[in-house]
N, C-alpha and C positions, 0 to 999 in steps of 0.2 A: 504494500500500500504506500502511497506518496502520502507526506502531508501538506495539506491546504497552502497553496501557496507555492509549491515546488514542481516541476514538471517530472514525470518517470524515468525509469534509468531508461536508455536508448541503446542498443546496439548492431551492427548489422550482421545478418547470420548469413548462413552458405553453407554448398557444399556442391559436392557432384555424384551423377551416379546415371545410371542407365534408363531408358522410357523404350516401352514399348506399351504400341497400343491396338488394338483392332475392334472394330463396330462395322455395325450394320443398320440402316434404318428405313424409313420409308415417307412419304406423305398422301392425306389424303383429303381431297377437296370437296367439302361438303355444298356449297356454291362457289360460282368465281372469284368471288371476294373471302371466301373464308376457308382454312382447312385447320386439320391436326397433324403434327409432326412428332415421330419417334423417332428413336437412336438409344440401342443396348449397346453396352459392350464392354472390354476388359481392357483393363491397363495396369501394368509392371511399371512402377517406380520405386526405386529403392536408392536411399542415400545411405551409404557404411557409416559413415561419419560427419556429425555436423562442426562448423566452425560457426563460432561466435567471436568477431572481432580479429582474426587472424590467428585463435588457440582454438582448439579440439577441446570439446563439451566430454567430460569424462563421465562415467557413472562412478558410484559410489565402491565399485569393485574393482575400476581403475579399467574400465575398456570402456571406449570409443561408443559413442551414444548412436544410433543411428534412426532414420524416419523410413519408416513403406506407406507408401502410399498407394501399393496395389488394391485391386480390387473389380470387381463386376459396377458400372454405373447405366441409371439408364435415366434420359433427358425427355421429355414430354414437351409442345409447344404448338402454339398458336400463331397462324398466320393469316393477316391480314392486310388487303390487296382495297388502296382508296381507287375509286372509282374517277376516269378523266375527266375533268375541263371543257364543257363544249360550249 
């Protein structure tokens, strides 16, 4: 917690690691002006190691902290087409 009056500590983080992704999806248009949009799919990202400020985030057992952010995701949407100018 900061107190009243003071801004949060700031740092910037990092790291690298590998993406892989793959999807499929589709639309489908209920009038000319309106449809629904899907997209499932999966994606591998995995960082071994993050950096905070130019040092490596330890854990408490003294190895190398790392984030996955793999996973199955699926996106839903709505589109919408205005009608010309005449």
């Amino acid at each position: 917690m900061s107190q009243p009056g003071t801004s949060p500590l700031e740092g910037r983080i990092g790291g690298t690691g590998a993406l892989y992704e793959a999807y499929g999806g589709g639309s489908w248009w209920a009038t000319p002006q309106l449809g629904l949009e899907g997209v499932a799919g999966y994606r591998y990202a995995k960082i071994n190691a993050v950096n905070i400020e130019g040092g490596a985030l330890i854990s408490s057992s003294g190895e190398p902290v790392g984030v996955d952010f793999s996973g199955p995701y699926l996106r839903l949407g709505v589109k919408l087409v205005a009608k010309g100018i005449e």
